[in-house]
C-alpha positions as CSV (number, residue, x, y, z in Angstrom):
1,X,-51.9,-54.2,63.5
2,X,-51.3,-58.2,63.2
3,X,-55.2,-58.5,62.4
4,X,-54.6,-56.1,59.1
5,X,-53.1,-58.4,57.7
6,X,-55.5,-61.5,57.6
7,X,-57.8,-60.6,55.1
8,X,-55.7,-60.4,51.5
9,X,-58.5,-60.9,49.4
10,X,-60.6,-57.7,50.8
11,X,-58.1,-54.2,50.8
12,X,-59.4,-51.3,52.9
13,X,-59.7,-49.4,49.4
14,X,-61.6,-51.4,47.0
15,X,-63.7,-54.5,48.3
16,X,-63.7,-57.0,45.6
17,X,-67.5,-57.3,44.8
18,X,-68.0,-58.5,41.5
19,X,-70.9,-56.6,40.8
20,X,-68.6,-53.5,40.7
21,X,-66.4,-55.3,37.8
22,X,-67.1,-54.1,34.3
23,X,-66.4,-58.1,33.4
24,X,-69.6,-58.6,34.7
25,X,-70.8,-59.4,31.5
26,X,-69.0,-62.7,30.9
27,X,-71.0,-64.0,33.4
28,X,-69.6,-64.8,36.8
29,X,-71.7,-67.9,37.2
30,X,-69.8,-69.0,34.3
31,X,-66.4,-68.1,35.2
32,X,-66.9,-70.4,38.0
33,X,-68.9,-73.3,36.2
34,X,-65.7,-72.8,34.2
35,X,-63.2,-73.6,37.3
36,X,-64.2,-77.4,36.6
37,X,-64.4,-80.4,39.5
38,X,-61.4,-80.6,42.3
39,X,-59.2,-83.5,41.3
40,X,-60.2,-86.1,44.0
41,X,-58.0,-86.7,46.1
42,X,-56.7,-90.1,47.8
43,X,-58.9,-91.8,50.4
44,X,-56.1,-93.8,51.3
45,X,-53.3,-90.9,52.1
46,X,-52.1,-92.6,54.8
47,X,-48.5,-91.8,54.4
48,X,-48.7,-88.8,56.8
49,X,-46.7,-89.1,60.1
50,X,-50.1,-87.7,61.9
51,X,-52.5,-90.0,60.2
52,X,-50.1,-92.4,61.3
53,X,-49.9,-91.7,64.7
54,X,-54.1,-91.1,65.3
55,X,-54.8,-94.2,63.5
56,X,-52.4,-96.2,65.9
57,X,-53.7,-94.6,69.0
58,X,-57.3,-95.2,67.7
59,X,-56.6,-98.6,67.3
60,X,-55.3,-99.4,70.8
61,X,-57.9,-97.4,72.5
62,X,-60.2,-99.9,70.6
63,X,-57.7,-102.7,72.1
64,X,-57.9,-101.4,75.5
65,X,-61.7,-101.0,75.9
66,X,-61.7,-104.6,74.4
67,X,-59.4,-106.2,77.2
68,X,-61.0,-104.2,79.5
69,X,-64.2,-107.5,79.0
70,X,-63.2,-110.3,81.2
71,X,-60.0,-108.7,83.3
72,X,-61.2,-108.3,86.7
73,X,-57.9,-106.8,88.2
74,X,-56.1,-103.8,86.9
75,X,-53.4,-106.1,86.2
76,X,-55.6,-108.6,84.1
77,X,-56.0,-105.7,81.9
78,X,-52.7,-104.9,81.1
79,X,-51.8,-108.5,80.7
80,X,-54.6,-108.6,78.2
81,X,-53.7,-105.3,76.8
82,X,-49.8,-106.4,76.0
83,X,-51.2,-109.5,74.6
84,X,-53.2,-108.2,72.1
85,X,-51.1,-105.3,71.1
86,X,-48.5,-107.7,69.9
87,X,-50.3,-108.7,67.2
88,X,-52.7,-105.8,66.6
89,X,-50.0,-103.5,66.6
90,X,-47.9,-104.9,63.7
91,X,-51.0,-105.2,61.8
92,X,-52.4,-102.2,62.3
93,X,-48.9,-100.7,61.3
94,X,-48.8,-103.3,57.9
95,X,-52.1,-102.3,56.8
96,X,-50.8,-98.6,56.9
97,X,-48.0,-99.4,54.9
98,X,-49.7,-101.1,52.2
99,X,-52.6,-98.8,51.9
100,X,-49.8,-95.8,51.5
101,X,-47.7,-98.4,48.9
102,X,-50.8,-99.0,47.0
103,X,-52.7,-95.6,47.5
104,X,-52.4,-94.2,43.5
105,X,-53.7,-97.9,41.9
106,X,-56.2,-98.0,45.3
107,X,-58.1,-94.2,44.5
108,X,-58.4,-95.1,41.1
109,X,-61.3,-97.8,41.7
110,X,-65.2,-96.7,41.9
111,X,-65.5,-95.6,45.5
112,X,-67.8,-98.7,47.1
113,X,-64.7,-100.7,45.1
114,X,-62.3,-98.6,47.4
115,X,-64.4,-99.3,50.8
116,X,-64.3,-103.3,49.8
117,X,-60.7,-102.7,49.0
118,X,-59.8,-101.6,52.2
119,X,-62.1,-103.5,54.2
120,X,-60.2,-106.6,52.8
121,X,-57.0,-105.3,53.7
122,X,-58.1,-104.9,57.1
123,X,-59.4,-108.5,57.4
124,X,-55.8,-109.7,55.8
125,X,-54.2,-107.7,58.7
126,X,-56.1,-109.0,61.4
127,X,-55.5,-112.6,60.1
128,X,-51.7,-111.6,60.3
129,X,-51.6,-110.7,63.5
130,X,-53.6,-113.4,64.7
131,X,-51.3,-116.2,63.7
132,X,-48.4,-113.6,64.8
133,X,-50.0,-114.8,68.5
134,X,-50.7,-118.1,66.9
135,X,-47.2,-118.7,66.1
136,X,-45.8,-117.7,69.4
137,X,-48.0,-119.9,71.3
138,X,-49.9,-116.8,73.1
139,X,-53.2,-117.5,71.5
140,X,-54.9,-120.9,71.9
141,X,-57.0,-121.8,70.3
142,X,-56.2,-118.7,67.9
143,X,-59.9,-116.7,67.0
144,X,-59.2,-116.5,63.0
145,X,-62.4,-115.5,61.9
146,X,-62.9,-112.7,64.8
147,X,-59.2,-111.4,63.4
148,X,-60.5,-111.0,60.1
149,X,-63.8,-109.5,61.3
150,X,-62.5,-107.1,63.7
151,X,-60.3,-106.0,61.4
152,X,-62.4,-105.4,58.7
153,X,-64.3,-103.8,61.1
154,X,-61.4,-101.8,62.1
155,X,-60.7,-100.9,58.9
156,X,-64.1,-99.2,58.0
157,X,-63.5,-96.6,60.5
158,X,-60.5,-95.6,59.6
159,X,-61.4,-94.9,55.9
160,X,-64.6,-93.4,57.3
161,X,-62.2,-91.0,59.2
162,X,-59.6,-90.7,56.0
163,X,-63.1,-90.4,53.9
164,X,-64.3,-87.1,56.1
165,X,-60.5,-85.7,56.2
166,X,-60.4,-85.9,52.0
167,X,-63.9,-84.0,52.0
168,X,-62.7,-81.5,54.1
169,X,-60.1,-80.5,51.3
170,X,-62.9,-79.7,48.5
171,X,-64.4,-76.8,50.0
172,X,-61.2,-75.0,51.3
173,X,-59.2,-75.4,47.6
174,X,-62.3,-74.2,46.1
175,X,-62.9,-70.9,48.5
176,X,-59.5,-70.4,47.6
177,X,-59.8,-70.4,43.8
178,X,-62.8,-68.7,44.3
179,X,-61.2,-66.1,46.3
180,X,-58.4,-65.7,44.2
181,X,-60.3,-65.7,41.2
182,X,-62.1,-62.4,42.3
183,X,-59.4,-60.8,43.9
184,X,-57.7,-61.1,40.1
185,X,-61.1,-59.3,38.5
186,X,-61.6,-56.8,40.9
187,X,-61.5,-53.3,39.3
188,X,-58.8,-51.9,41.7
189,X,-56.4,-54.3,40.4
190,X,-57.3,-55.1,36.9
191,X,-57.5,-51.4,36.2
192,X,-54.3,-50.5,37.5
193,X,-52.6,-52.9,35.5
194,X,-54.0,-52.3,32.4
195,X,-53.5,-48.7,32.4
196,X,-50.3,-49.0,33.6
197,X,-49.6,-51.4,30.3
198,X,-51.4,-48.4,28.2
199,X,-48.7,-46.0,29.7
200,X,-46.1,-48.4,28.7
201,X,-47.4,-49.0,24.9
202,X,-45.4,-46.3,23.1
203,X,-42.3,-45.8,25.4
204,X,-41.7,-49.0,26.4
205,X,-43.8,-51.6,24.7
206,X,-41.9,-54.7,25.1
207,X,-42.2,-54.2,29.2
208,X,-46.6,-54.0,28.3
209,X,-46.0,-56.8,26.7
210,X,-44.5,-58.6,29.7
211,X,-47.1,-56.9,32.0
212,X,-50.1,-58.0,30.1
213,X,-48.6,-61.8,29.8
214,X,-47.8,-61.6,33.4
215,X,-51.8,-60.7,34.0
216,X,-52.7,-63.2,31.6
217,X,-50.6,-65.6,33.8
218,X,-52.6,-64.6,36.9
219,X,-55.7,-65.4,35.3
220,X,-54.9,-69.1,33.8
221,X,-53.4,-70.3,37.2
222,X,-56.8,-68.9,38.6
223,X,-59.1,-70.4,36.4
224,X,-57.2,-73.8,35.5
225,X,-58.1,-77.0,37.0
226,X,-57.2,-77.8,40.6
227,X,-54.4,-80.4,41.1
228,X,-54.0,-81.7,45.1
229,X,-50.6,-79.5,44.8
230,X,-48.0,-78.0,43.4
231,X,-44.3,-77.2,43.9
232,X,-42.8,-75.0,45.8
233,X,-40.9,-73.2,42.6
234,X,-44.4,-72.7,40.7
235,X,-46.0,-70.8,43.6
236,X,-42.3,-68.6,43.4
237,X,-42.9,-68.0,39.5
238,X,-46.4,-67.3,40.2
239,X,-45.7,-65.2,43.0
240,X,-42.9,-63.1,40.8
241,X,-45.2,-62.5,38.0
242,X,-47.8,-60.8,40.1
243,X,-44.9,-58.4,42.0
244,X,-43.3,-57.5,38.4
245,X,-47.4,-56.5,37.6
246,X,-46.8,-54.6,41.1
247,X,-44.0,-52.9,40.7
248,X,-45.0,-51.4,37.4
249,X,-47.8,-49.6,39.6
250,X,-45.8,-48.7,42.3
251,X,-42.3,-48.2,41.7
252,X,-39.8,-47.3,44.2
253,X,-42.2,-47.5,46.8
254,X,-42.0,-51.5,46.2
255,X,-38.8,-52.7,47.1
256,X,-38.8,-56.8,46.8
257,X,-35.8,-58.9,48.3
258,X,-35.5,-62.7,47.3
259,X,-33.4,-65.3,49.3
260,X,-34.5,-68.7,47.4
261,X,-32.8,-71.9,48.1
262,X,-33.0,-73.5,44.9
263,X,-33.1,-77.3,46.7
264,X,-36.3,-76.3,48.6
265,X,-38.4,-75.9,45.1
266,X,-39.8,-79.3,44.6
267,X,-41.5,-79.4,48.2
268,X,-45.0,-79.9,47.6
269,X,-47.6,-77.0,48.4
270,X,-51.6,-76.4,47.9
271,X,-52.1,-74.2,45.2
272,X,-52.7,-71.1,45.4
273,X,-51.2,-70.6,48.8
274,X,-48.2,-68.5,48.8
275,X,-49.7,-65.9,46.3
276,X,-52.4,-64.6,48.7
277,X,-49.6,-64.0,51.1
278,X,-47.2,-61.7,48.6
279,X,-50.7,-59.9,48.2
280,X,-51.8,-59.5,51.4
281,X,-48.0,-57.4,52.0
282,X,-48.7,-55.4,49.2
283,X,-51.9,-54.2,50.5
284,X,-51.3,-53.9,53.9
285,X,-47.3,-52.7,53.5
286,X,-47.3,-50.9,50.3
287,X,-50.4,-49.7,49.7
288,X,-51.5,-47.3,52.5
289,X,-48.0,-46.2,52.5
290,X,-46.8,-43.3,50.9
291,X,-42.9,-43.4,51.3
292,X,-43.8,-47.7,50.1
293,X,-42.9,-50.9,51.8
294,X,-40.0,-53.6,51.9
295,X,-41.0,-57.4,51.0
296,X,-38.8,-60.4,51.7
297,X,-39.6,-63.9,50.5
298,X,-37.3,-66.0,51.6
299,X,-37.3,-70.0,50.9
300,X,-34.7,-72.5,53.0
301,X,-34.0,-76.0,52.8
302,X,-32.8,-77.5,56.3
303,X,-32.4,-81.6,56.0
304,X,-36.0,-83.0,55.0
305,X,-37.8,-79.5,56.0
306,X,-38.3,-76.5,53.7
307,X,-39.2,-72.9,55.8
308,X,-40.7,-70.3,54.0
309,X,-40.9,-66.8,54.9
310,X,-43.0,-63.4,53.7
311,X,-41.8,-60.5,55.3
312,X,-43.2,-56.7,54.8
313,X,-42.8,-53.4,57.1
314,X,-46.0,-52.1,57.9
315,X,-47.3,-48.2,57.7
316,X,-48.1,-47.5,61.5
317,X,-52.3,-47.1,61.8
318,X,-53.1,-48.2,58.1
319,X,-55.5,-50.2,57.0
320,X,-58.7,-51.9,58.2
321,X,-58.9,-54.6,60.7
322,X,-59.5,-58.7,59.0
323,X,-61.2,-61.1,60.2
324,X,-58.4,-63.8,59.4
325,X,-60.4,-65.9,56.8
326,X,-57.4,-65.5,54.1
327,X,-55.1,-66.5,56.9
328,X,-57.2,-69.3,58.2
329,X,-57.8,-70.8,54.9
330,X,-53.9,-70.9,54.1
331,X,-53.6,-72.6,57.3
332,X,-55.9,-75.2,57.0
333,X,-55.2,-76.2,53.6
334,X,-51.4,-76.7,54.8
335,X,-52.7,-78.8,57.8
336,X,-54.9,-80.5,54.7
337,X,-52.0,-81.9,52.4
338,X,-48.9,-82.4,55.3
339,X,-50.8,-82.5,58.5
340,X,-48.8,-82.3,61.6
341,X,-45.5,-82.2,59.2
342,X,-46.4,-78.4,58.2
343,X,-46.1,-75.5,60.2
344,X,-47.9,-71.8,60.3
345,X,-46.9,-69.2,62.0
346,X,-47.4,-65.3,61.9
347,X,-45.8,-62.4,63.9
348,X,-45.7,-59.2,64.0
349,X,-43.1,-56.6,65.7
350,X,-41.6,-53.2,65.6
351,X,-43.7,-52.5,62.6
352,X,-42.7,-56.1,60.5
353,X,-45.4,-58.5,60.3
354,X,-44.0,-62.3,58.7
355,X,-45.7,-65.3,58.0
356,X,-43.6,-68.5,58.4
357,X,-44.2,-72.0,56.8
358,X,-42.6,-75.4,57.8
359,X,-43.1,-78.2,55.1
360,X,-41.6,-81.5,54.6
361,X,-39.5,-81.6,51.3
């Protein structure tokens, strides 16, 4: 039953091939020529606790292979070690602080600008914690020209690894787009919602109205340019207008509960992230249901943490088994923007399956 839920994009009834789509026409090609280059993204995040924390250790594993050359006791090599990690360790630890301080004016250079940029940083910070050692006498005579070329050297690979974990963020916002993108056009929901606006035209026009704005909503978030993220409170408005569209198909069998916490909506999130998840309970909990389904979304601010939650009760034997690429995605893109900060979690008991996000505010 967990697995039903890890495909949102593909329900059991309708799979969302565009060739079925009467939109065909437009041109899907062009809908995603339309969808425009990602926003790049900072080389020089390095204001993440785990970027942090694996540049450190990288660092002194470098340290400790190095002190390993010319220590011919186990003890030599810890004396050496110690040595050098005093003043590689507050360097390494500056250049991470002013890479993050500087990190908007730093991405906005010409990339081989940002690689000289950084390089020269690391060559600053190697000469600092050279004459750290110089200054308390622990390094005679003190090797200024090896600091600065070890840590230039030093800091090549680390913005070769922040380089490969920025690129790795392009193809998962775009699958998602993508995805959502054609899970907006696909027949079974686009069809549904516009004759359920046509039934609403003469008895109750000003609610087609708010249905055919809140489809028109759908489709600009899908199709506008990427940003890195958004907040917290635009994925809840966006997530609203699609269950308002919902509701008008399914009535009483949709029953939505909201618990926000108002101080948790400007944490940061990847767009288009919490969406999918509100749809994938509708298809899975709703759906294949005939007496309907009860969603929660529930959003809570505890200190500098925000937990989200979407909740649904699940028809016992419905639906087809996913293969977890919705679910995967969502997760990686998380790990993507906060790293080990954010959280994922799903679970699924006496018939209520919940997805649980942990992001720092």
């Amino acid at each position: 039953m967990l697995k039903n839920f890890e495909e949102p994009m593909k329900p059991s009834h309708d799979p969302p091939h565009f060739a079925e789509s009467t939109l065909q026409g437009s041109s899907i090609q062009g809908e995603e020529a339309s969808l425009g280059p990602l926003v790049r993204p900072s080389m020089f995040d390095a204001c993440h606790v785990g970027v942090v924390l694996r540049v450190v250790l990288f660092v002194e594993a470098v340290v400790g292979v190095g002190a390993m050359f010319g220590a011919a006791q186990a003890v030599d090599w810890l004396l050496r070690f110690s040595l050098l990690t005093g003043g590689v360790l507050p360097a390494t630890l500056a250049w991470l602080i002013v890479v993050c301080a500087l990190k908007a004016r730093l991405n906005r250079l010409e990339p081989s600008r940002q690689w000289l940029a950084g390089m020269v940083l690391g060559a600053v910070a190697g000469l600092y914690g050279c004459g750290l050692l110089d200054l308390m006498g622990l390094l005679q005579p003190a090797p200024w020209w090896a600091s600065a070329a070890s840590g230039a050297l030093l800091s090549a690979m680390v913005l070769a690894g922040l380089f490969w974990r920025t690129k790795a963020r392009t193809p998962a916002a775009t699958a998602a787009r993508l995805a959502e993108l054609q899970s907006r056009i696909r027949p079974h929901f686009l069809f549904n919602t516009l004759n359920s606006a046509i039934a609403l035209v003469r008895a109750e026009p000003a609610k087609a109205e708010a249905v055919l704005e809140d489809l028109s909503e759908l489709f600009r978030h899908a199709l506008a340019d990427p940003a890195e993220s958004v907040t917290l409170g635009q994925e809840i408005a966006l997530a609203q207008r699609y269950l308002a569209i919902e509701q008008i198909r399914f009535g009483d069998r949709l029953q939505v509960q909201w618990s926000l916490d108002a101080r948790a909506d400007p944490a940061k999130l990847p767009p288009l992230l919490l969406q999918p998840l509100v749809e994938n309970a509708v298809i899975h909990g709703v759906e294949p249901s005939a007496g309907g389904a009860q969603i929660k979304i529930s959003t809570l601010r505890r200190g500098s943490t925000v937990v989200i939650k979407v909740t649904n009760s699940t028809p016992a034997g419905a639906g087809e088994r996913g293969h977890g690429l919705a679910l995967a995605n969502v997760r990686e893109r998380l790990a993507l923007l906060h790293d080990v900060q954010s959280q994922f979690k799903t679970a699924f008991k006496d018939g209520v399956f919940q997805v649980r996000l942990e992001i720092p505010i």
